[in-house]
C-alpha positions, 0 to 999 in steps of 0.5 A: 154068958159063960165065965172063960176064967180057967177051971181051978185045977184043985176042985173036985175030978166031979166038979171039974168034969161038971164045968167042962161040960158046962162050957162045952155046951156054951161053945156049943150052943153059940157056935151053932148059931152064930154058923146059922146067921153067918152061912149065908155070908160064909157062901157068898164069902167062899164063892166069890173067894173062888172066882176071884183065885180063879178070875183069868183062867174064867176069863172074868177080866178083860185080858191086855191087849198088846200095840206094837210101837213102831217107831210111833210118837205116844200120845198125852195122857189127856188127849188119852183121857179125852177120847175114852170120855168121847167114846164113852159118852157115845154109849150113854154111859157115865163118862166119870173115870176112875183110873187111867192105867197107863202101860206104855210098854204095852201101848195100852192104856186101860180105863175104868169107870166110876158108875160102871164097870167097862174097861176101855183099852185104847191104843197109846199111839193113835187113841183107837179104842182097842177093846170095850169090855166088862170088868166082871171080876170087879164084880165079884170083888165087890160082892166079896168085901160088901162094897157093893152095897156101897156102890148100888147106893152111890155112898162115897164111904165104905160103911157097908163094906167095913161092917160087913167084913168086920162082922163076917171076919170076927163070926169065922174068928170065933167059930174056928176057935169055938170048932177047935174048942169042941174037938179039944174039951171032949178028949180033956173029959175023957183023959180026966174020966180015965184018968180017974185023978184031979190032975189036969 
């Protein structure tokens, strides 16, 4: 591996150009193949990335619903809870749920699931299943961070999720320094060259 101390500003102008060279090459050489391992995830990465910046105009989540309340009484956050399990159960679906997300403003309460990705928004008022959709953005998201390895084999932790970003995260760290690097070193080289003096 090649030594990153500072090339010692009072070595010869042949032996400094000889070092730079020589790390160049280094940058050079490990920036190509980390970009190698990485450009499958680094796809993946700016792909999703890009449905997710775009996920309402592409219609990717279930758009809120709206129930007018007309001097109604809201019903519990139970009988809420009850009815989406009920209905949910009906479909043959896992009724474990995720969240309630509950928006009185609206008279909709949203609910999310555990083992699937269906949104179920059901009336405040009257508990009416109002819509039944899939999260698809969810999805994505999923795929985004490499939390869905996670969830296709039902681990309870986010070990494939950490792993993932951190090594995903720390590659794209590296290859934009090492990138920059590589633009930089040539037009040292070429500065010392014309130059013709050990001045840096």
């Amino acid at each position: 591996m090649y030594n990153f101390a500072s090339i010692p500003n009072n070595l010869p102008l042949k032996q400094r150009l000889s070092k730079l060279a020589k790390s160049t090459r280094w940058y050079r050489k490990t920036h190509r193949w980390i970009a190698i391992i990485l450009v499958f995830f680094m796809f993946i990465v700016g792909v999703t990335g890009l449905l997710l910046t775009w996920k309402d105009e592409l219609q990717l989540k279930p758009s809120s619903a709206k129930v007018a309340a007309e001097n109604r009484s809201l019903i519990s956050l139970q009988t809420i809870h009850d009815k989406a399990v009920s209905y949910i159960e009906s479909q043959n679906l896992s009724s474990e749920i995720n969240r309630i997300d509950y928006r009185p403003n609206k008279g909709i309460a949203k609910v999310r699931f555990e083992q699937h990705f269906t949104e179920l928004q059901i009336d405040c008022y009257t508990g009416a299943i109002v819509s039944e959709k899939n999260r698809t953005a969810d999805v994505v998201e999923m795929i985004h961070d490499g939390s869905i390895i996670d969830f296709v084999f039902s681990n309870s932790s986010s070990t494939s999720k950490l792993v993932y970003s951190t090594f995903t995260s720390l590659g794209l760290l590296f290859l934009s320094f090492s990138g920059f690097i590589l633009w930089l070193r040539p037009r040292k080289m070429k500065k010392l060259k014309t130059s013709g003096t050990d001045a840096s």
